[in-house]
C-alpha positions in Angstrom: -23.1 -10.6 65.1 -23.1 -14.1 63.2 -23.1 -14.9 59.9 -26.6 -16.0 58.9 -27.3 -18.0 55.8 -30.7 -18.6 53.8 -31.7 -21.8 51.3 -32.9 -21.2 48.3 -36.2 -22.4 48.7 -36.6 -19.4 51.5 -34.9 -17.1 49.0 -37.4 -17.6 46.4 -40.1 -17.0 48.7 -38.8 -13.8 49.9 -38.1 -13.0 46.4 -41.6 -13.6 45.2 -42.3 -11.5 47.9 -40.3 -8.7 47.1 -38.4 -9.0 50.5 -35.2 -9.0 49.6 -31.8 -7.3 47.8 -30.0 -9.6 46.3 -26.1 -9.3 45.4 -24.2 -11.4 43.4 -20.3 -10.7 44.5 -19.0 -12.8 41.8 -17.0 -11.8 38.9 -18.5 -9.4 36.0 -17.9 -12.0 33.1 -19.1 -15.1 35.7 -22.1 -13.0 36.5 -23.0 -12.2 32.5 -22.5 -16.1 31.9 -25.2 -17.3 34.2 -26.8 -15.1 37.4 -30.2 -14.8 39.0 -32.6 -12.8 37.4 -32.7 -9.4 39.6 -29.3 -9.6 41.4 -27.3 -6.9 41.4 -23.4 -7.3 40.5 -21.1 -6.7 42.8 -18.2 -8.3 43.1 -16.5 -8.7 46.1 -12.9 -6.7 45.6 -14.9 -3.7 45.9 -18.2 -4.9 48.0 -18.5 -2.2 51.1 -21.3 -0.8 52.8 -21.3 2.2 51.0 -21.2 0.7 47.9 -24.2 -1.3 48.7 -27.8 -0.7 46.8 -30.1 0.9 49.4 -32.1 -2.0 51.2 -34.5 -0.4 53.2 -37.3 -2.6 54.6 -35.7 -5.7 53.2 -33.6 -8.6 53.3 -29.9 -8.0 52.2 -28.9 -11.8 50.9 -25.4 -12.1 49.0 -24.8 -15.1 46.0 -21.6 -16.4 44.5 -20.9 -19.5 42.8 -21.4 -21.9 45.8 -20.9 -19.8 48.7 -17.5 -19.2 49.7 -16.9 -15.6 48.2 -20.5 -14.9 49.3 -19.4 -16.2 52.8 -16.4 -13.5 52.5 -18.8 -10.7 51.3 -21.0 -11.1 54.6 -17.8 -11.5 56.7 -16.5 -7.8 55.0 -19.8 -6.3 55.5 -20.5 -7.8 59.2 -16.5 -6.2 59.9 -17.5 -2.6 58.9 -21.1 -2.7 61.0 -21.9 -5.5 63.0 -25.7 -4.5 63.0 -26.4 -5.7 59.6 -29.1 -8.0 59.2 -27.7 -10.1 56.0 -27.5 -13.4 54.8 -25.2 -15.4 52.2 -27.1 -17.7 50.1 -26.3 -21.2 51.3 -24.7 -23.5 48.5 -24.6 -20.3 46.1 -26.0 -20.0 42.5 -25.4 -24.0 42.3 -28.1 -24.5 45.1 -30.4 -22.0 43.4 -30.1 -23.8 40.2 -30.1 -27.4 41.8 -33.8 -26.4 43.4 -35.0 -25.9 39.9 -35.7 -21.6 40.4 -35.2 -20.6 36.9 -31.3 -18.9 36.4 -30.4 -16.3 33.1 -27.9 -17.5 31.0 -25.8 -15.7 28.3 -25.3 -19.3 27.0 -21.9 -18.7 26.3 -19.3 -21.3 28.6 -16.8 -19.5 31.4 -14.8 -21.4 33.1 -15.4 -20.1 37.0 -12.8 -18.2 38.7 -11.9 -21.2 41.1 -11.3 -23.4 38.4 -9.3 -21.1 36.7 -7.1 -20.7 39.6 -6.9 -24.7 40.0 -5.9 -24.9 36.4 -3.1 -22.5 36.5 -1.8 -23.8 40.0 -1.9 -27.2 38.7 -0.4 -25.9 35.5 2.8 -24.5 37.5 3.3 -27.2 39.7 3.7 -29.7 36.5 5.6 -27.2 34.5 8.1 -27.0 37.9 7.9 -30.3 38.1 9.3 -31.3 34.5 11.4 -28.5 34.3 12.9 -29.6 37.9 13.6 -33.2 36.7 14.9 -32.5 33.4 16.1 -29.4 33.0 17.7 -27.9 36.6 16.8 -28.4 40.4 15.9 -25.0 40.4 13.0 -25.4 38.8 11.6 -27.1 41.9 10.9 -23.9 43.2 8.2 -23.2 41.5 6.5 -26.1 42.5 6.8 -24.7 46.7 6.3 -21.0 45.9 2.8 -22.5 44.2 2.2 -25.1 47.4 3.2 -22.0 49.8 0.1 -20.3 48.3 -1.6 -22.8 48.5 -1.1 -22.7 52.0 -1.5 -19.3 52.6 -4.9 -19.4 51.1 -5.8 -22.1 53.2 -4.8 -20.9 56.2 -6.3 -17.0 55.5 -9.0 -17.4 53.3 -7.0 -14.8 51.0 -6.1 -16.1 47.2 -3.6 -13.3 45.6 -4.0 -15.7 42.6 -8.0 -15.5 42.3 -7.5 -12.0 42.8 -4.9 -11.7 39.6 -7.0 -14.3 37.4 -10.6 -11.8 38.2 -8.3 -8.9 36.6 -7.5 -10.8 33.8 -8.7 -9.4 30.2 -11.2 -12.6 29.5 -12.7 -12.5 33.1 -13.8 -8.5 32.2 -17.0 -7.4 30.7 -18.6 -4.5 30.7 -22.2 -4.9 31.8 -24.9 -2.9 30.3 -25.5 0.1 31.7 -24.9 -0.1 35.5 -24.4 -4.0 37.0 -28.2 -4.4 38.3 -29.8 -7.5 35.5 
């Protein structure tokens, strides 16, 4: 079965309707910093069918940041039963927001998980650089094991890093009473 995607415009409708569950697979402290209002949290690492809310006579559409993860959530699901009818909300949470559809905000700042994982690659690959130059040769090293992942997670789609940086103590928060906001 294919992936299918929605817009947000089409989202809104079906939400007004009551047509849809929607799923945010993004990360519990990225979720509590900004989310739409009625999505239930849960974040990809441990998104399955049988963890899914049941959806019975409605729409199951996924949400991330800007669609990527969201894109992986659909990809998991579709892998464990073809037969699903779901849909990954094009453009993510930035589309929904972009259309003007009203978002819930803690107000509080979080720097997203792909940034964070930019920022520390980009952090290793200067440090290796500057060690490397002025310190020892060896230091280079650094610099390729952070380019080999970075090729890795091109090439796969998988990001050991993003996985480490979700687990980390500043990118937890435990949600009020279940995930569902």
């Amino acid at each position: 079965m294919s992936l299918k995607t929605v817009d947000a415009r089409t989202l809104k409708q079906w939400i007004d309707k009551d047509q849809v569950v929607l799923i945010d697979v993004r990360e519990p402290a990225e979720n509590m910093a900004e989310r739409i209002e009625g999505a239930t949290l849960l974040p990809l690492s441990s998104i399955s069918k049988s963890t899914l809310p049941n959806c019975a006579g409605k729409k199951l559409v996924i949400n991330c940041r800007k669609g990527g993860r969201g894109n992986s959530a659909c990809e998991k699901l579709l892998a464990e039963d073809p037969n699903l009818e779901i849909y990954n909300l094009e453009g993510g949470i930035n589309a929904w927001s972009e259309a003007g559809f009203a978002m819930k905000s803690s107000g509080q700042f979080f720097l997203p998980l792909d940034r964070q994982v930019q920022l520390t690659i980009g952090l290793f690959v200067l440090l290796g650089s500057v060690l490397g130059y002025f310190v020892s040769p060896l230091f280079f090293l650094l610099t390729g094991f952070f380019g080999a992942g970075l090729t890795f997670a091109g090439l796969t789609g998988f990001c050991g890093l993003a996985l480490v940086m979700a687990k980390m103590p500043w990118n937890q928060f435990k949600a009020p009473s279940c995930c569902s906001v």
